[in-house]
PyMOL Python script that loads the backbone (N, CA, C, O; Angstrom):
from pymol import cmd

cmd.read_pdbstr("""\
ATOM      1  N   UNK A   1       0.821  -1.195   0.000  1.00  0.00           N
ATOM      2  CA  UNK A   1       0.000   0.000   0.000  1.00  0.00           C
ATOM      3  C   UNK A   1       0.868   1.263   0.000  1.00  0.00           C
ATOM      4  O   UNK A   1       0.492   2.308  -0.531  1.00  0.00           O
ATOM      5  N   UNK A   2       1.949   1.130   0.568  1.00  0.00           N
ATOM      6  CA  UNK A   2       2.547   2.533   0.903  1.00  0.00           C
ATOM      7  C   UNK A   2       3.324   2.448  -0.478  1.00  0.00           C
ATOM      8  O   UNK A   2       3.052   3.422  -1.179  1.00  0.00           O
ATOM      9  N   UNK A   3       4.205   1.573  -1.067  1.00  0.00           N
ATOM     10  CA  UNK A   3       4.804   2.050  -2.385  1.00  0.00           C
ATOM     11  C   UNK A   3       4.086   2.044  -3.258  1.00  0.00           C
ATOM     12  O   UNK A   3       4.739   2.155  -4.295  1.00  0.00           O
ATOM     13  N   UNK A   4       2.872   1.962  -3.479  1.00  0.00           N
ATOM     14  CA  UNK A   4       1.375   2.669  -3.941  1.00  0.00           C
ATOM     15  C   UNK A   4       1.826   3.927  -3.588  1.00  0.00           C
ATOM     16  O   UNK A   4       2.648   4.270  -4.438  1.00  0.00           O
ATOM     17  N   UNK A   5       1.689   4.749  -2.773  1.00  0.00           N
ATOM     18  CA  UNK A   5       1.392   5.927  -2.605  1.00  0.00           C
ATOM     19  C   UNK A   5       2.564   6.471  -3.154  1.00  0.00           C
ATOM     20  O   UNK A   5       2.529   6.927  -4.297  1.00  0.00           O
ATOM     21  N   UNK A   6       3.542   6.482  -2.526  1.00  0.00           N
ATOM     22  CA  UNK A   6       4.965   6.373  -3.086  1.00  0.00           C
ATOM     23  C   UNK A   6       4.971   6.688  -4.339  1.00  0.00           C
ATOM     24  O   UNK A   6       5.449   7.799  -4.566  1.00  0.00           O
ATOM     25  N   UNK A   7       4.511   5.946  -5.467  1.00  0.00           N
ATOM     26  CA  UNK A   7       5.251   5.686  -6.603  1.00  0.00           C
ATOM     27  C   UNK A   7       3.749   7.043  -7.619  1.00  0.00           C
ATOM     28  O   UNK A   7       3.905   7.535  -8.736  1.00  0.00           O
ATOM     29  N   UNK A   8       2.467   7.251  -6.648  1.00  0.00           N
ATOM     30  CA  UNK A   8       1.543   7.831  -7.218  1.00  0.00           C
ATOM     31  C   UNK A   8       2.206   9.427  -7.033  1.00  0.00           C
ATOM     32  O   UNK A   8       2.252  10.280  -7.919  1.00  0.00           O
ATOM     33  N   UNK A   9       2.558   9.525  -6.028  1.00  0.00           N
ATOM     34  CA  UNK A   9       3.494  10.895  -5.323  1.00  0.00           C
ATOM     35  C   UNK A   9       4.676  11.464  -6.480  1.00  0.00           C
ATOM     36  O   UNK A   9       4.841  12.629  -6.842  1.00  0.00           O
ATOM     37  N   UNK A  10       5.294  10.450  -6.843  1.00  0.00           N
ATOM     38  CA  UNK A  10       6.585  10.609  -8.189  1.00  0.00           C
ATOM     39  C   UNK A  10       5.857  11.289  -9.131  1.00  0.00           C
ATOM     40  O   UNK A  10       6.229  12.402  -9.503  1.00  0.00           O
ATOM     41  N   UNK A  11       4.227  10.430  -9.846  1.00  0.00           N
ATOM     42  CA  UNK A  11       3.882  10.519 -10.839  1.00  0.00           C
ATOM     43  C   UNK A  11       3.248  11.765 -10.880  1.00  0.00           C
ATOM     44  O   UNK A  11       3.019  12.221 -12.001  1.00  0.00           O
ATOM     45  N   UNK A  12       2.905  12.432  -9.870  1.00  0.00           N
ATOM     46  CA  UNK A  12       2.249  13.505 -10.074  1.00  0.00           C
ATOM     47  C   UNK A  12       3.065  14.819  -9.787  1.00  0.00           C
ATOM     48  O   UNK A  12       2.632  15.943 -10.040  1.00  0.00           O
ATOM     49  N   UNK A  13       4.570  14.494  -9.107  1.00  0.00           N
ATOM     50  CA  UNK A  13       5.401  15.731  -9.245  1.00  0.00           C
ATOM     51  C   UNK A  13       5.835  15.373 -10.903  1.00  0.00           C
ATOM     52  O   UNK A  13       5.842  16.382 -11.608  1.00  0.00           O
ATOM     53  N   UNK A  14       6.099  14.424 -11.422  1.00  0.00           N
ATOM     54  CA  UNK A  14       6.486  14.550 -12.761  1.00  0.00           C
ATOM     55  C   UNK A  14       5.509  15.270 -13.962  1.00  0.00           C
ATOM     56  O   UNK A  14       5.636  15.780 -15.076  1.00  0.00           O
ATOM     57  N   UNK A  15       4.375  14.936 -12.896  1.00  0.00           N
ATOM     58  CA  UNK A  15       3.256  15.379 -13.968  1.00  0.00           C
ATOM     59  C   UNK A  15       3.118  17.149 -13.976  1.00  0.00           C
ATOM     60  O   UNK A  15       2.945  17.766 -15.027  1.00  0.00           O
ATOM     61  N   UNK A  16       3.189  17.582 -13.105  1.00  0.00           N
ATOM     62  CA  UNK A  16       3.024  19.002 -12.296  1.00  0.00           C
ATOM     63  C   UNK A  16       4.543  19.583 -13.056  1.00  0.00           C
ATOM     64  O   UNK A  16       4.622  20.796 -13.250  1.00  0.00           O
ATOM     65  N   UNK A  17       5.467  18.881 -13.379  1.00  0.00           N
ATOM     66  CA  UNK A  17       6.861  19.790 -14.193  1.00  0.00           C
ATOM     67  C   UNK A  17       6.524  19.387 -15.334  1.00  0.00           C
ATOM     68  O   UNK A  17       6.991  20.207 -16.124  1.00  0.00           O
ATOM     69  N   UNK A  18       5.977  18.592 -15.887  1.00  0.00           N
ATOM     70  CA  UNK A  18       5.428  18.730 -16.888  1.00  0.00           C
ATOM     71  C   UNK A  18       4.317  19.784 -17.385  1.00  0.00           C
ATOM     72  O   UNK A  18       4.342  20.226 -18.534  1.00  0.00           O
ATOM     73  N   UNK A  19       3.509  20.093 -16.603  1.00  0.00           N
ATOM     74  CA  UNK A  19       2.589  21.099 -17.133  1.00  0.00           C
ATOM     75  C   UNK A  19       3.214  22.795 -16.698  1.00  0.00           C
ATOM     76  O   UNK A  19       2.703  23.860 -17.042  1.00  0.00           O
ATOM     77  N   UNK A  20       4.328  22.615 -15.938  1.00  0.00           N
ATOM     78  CA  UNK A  20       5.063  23.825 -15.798  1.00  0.00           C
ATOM     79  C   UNK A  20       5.616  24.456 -17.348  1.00  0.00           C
ATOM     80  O   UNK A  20       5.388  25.543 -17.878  1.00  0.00           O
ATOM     81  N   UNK A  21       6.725  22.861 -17.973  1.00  0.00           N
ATOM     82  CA  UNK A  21       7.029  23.195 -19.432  1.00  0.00           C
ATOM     83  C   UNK A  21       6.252  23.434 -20.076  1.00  0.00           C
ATOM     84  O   UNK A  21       6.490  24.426 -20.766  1.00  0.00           O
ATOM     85  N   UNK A  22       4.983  22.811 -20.287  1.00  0.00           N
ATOM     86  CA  UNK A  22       3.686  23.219 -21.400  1.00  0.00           C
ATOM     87  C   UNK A  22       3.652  24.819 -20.818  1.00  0.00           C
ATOM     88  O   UNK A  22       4.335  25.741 -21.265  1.00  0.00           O
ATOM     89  N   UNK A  23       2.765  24.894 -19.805  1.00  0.00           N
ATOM     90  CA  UNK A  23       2.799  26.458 -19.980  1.00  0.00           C
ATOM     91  C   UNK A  23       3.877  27.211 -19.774  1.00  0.00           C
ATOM     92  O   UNK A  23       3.772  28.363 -20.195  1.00  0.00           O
ATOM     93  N   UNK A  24       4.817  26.942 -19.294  1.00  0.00           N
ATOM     94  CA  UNK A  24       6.002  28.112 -19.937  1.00  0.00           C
ATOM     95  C   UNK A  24       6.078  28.422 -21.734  1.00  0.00           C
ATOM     96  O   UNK A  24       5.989  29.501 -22.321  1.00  0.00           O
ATOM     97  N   UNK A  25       6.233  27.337 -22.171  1.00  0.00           N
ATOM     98  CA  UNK A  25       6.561  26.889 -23.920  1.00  0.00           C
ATOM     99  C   UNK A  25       5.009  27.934 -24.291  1.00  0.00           C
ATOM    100  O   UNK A  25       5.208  28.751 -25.190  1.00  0.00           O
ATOM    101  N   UNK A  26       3.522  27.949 -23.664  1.00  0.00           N
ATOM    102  CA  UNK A  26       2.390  27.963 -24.351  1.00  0.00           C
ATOM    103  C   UNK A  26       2.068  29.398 -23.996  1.00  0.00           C
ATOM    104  O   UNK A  26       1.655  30.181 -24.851  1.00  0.00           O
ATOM    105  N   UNK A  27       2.263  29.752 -22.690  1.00  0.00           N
ATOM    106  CA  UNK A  27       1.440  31.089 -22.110  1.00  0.00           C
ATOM    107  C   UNK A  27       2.814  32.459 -22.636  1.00  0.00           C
ATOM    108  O   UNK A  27       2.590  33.583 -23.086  1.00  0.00           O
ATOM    109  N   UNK A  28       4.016  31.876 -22.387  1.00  0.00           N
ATOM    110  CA  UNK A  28       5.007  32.989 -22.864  1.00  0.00           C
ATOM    111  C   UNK A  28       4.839  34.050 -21.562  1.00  0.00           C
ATOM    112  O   UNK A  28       4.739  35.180 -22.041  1.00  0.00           O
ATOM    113  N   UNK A  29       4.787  34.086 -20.435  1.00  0.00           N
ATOM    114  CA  UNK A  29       5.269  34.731 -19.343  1.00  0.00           C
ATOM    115  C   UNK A  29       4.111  35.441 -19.235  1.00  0.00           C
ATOM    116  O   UNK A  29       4.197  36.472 -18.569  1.00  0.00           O
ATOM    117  N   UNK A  30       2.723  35.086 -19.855  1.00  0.00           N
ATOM    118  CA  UNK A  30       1.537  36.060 -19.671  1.00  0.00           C
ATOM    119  C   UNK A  30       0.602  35.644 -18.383  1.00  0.00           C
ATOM    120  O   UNK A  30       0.000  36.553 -17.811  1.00  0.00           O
ATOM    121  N   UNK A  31       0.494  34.573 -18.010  1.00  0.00           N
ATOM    122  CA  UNK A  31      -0.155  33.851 -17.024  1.00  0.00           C
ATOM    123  C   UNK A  31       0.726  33.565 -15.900  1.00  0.00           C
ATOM    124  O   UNK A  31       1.875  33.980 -16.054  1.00  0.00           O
ATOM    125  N   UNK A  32       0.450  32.897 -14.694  1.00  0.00           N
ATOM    126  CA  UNK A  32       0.901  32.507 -13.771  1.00  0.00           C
ATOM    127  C   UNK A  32       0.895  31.029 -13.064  1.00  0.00           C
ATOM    128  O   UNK A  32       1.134  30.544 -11.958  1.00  0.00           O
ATOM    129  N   UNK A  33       0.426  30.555 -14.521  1.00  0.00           N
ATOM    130  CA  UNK A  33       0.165  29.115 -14.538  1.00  0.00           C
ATOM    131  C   UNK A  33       1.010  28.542 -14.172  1.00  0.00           C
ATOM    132  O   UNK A  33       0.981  27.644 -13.331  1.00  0.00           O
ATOM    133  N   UNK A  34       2.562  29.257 -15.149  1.00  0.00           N
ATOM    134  CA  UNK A  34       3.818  28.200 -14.728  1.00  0.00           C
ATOM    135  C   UNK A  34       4.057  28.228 -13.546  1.00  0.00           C
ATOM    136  O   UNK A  34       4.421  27.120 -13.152  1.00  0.00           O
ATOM    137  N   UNK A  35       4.014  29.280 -12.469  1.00  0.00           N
ATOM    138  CA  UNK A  35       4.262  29.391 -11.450  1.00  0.00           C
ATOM    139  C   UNK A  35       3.885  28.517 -10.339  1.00  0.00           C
ATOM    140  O   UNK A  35       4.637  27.944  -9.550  1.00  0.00           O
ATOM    141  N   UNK A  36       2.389  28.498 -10.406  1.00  0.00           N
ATOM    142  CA  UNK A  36       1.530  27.792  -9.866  1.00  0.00           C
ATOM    143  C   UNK A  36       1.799  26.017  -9.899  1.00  0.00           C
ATOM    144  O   UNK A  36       1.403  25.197  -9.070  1.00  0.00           O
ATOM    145  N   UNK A  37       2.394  25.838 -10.826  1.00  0.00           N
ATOM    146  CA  UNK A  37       2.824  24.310 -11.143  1.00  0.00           C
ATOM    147  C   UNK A  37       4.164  24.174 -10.418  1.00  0.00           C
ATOM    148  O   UNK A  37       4.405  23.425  -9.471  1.00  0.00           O
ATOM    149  N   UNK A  38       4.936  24.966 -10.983  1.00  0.00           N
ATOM    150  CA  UNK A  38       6.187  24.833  -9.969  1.00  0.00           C
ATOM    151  C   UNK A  38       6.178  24.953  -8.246  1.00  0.00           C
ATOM    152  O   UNK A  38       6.969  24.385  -7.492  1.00  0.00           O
ATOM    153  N   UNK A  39       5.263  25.688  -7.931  1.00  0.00           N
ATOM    154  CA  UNK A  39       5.099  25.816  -6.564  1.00  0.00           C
ATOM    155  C   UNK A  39       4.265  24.379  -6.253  1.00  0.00           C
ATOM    156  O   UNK A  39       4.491  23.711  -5.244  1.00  0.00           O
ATOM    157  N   UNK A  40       3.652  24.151  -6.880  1.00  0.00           N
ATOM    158  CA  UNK A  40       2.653  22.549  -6.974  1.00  0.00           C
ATOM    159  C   UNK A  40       3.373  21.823  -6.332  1.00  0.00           C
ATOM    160  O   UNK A  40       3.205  21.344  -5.211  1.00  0.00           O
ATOM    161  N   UNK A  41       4.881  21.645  -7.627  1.00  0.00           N
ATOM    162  CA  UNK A  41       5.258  20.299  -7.376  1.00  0.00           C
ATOM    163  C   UNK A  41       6.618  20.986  -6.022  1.00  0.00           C
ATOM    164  O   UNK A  41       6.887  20.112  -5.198  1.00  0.00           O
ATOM    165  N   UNK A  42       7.068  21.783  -5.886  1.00  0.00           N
ATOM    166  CA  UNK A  42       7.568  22.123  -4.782  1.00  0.00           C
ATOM    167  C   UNK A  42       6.876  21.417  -3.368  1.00  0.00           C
ATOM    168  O   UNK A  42       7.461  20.947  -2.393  1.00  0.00           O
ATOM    169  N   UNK A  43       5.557  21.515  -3.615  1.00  0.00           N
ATOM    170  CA  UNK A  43       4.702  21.436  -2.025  1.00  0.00           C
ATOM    171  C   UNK A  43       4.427  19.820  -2.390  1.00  0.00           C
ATOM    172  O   UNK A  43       3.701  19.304  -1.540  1.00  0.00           O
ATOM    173  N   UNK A  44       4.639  19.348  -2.940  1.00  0.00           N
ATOM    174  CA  UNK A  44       4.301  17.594  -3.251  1.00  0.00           C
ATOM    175  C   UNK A  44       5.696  16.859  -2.717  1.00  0.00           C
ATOM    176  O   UNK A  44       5.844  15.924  -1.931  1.00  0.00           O
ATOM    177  N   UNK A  45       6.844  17.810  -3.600  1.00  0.00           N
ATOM    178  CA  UNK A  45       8.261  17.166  -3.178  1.00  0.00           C
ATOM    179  C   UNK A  45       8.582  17.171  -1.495  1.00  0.00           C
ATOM    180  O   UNK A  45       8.924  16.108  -0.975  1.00  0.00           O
ATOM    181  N   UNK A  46       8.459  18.386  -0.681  1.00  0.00           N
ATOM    182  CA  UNK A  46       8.091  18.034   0.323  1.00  0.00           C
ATOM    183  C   UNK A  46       7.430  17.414   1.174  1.00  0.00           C
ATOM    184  O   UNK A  46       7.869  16.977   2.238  1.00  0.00           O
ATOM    185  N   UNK A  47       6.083  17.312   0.678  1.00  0.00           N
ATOM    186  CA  UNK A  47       5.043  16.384   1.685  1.00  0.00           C
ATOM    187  C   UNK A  47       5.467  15.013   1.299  1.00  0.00           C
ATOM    188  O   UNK A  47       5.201  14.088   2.066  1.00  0.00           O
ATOM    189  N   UNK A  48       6.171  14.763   0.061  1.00  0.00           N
ATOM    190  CA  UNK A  48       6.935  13.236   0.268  1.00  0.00           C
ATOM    191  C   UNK A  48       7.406  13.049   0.777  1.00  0.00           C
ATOM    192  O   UNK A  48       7.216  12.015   1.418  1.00  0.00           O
ATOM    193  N   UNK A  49       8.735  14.026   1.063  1.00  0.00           N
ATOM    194  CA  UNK A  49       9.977  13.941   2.038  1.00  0.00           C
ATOM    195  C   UNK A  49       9.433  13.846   3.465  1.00  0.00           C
ATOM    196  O   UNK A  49       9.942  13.051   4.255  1.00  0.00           O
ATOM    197  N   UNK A  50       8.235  14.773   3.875  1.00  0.00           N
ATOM    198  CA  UNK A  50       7.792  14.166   4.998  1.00  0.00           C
ATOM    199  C   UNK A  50       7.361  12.803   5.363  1.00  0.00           C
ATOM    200  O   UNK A  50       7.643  12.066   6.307  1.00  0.00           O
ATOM    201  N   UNK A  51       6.495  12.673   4.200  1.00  0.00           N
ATOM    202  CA  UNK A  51       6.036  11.106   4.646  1.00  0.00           C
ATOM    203  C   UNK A  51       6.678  10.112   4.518  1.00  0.00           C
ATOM    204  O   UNK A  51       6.466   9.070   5.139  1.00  0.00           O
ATOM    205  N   UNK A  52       7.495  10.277   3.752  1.00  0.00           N
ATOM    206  CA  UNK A  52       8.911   9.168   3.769  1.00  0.00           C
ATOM    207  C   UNK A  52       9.470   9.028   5.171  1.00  0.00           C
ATOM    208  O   UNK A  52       9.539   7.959   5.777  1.00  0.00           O
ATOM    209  N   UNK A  53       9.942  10.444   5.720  1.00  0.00           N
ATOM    210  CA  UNK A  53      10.191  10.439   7.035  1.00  0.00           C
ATOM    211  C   UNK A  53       9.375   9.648   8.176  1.00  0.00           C
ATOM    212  O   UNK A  53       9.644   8.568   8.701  1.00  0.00           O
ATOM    213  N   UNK A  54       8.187  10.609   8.417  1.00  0.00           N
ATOM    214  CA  UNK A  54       7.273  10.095   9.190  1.00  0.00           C
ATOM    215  C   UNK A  54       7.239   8.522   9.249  1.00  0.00           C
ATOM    216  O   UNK A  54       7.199   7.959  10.343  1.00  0.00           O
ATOM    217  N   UNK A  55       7.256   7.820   8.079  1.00  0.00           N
ATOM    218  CA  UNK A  55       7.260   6.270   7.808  1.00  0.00           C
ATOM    219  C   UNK A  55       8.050   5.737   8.025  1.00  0.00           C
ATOM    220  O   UNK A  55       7.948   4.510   8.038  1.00  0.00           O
ATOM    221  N   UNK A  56       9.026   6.239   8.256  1.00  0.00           N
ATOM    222  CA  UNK A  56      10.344   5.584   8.657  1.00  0.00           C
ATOM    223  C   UNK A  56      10.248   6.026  10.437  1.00  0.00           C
ATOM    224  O   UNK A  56      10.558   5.336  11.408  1.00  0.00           O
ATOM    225  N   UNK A  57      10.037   6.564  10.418  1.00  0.00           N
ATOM    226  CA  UNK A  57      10.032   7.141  11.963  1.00  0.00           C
ATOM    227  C   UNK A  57       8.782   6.263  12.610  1.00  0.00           C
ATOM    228  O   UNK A  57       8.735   6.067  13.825  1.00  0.00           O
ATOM    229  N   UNK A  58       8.133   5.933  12.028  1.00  0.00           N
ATOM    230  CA  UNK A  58       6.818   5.524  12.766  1.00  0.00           C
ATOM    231  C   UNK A  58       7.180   3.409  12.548  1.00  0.00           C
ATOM    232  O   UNK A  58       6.539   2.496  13.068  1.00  0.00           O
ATOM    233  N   UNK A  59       8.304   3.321  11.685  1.00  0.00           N
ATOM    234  CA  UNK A  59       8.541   1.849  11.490  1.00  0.00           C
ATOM    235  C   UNK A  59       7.818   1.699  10.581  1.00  0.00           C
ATOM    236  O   UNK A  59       8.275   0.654  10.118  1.00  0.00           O
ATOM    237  N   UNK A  60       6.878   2.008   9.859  1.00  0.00           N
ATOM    238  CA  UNK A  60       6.212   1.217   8.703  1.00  0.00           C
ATOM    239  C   UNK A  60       7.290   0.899   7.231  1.00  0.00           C
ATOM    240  O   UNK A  60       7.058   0.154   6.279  1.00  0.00           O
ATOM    241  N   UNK A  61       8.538   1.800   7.501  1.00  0.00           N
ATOM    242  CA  UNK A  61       9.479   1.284   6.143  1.00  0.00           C
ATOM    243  C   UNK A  61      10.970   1.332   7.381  1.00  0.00           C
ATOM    244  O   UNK A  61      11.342   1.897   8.409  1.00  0.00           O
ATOM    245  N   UNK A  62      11.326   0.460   6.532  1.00  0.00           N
ATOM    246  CA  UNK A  62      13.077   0.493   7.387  1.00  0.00           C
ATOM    247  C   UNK A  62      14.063   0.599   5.895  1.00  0.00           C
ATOM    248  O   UNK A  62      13.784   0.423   4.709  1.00  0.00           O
ATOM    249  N   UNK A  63      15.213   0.940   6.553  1.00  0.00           N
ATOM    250  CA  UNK A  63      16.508   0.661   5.546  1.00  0.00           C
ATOM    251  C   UNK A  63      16.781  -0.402   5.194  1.00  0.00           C
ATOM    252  O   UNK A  63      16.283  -1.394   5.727  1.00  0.00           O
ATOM    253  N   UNK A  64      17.529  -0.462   4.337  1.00  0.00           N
ATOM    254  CA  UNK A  64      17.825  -1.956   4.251  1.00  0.00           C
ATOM    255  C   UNK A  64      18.933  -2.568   4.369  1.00  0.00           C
ATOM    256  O   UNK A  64      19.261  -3.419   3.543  1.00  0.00           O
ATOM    257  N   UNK A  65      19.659  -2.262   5.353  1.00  0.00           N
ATOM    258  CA  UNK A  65      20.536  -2.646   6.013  1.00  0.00           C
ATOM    259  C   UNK A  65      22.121  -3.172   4.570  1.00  0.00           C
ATOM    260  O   UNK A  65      22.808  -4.177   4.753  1.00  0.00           O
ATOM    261  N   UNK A  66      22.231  -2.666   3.904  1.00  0.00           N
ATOM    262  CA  UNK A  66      23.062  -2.655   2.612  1.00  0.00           C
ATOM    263  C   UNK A  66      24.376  -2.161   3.194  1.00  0.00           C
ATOM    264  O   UNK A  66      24.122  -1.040   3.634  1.00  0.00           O
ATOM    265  N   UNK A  67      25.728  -2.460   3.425  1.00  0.00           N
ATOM    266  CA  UNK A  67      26.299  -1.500   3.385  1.00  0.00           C
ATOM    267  C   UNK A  67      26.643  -1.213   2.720  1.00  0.00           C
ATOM    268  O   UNK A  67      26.802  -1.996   1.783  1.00  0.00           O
ATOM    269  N   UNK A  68      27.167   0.471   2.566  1.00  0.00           N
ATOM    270  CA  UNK A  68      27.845   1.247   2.087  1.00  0.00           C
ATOM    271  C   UNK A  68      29.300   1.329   1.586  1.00  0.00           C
ATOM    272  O   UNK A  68      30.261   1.196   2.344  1.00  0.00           O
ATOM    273  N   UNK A  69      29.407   1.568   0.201  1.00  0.00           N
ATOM    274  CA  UNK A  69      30.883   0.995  -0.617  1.00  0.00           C
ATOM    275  C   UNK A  69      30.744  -0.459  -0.844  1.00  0.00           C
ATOM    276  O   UNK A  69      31.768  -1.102  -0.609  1.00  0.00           O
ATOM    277  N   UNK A  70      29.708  -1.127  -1.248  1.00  0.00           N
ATOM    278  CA  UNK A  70      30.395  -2.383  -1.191  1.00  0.00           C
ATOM    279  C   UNK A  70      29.395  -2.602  -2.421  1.00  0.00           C
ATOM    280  O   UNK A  70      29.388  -3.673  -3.028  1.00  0.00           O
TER     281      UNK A  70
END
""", "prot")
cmd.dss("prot")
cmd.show_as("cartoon", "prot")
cmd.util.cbc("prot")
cmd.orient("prot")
């Protein structure tokens, strides 16, 4: 369930810089559309980083114990 959410979270900051390029490329600096998208996916990239956190903090995801350099 959670890399469900996870992987829906990616798709919609990708989607949100995507409609940043359309309207940059479409409106030409007349609207504030692009803006609005970039700030979008700004506030998405964070509330991931939180809940990534939180989930890890709360035990529902762990590391995976890999080490490092090897």
């Amino acid at each position: 369930m959670f890399h469900f959410l996870v992987a829906i979270a990616f798709v919609l900051i990708i989607t949100s810089l995507g409609s940043a390029l359309y309207f940059m490329m479409h409106d030409q600096g007349k609207t504030k559309r692009m803006v609005w998208s970039l700030a979008t996916r700004v506030g998405l990239s964070i509330s991931l980083f939180l809940l990534l956190w939180l989930a890890h903090w709360m035990g529902w995801i762990q590391y995976s114990q890999v080490p490092l350099g090897r």
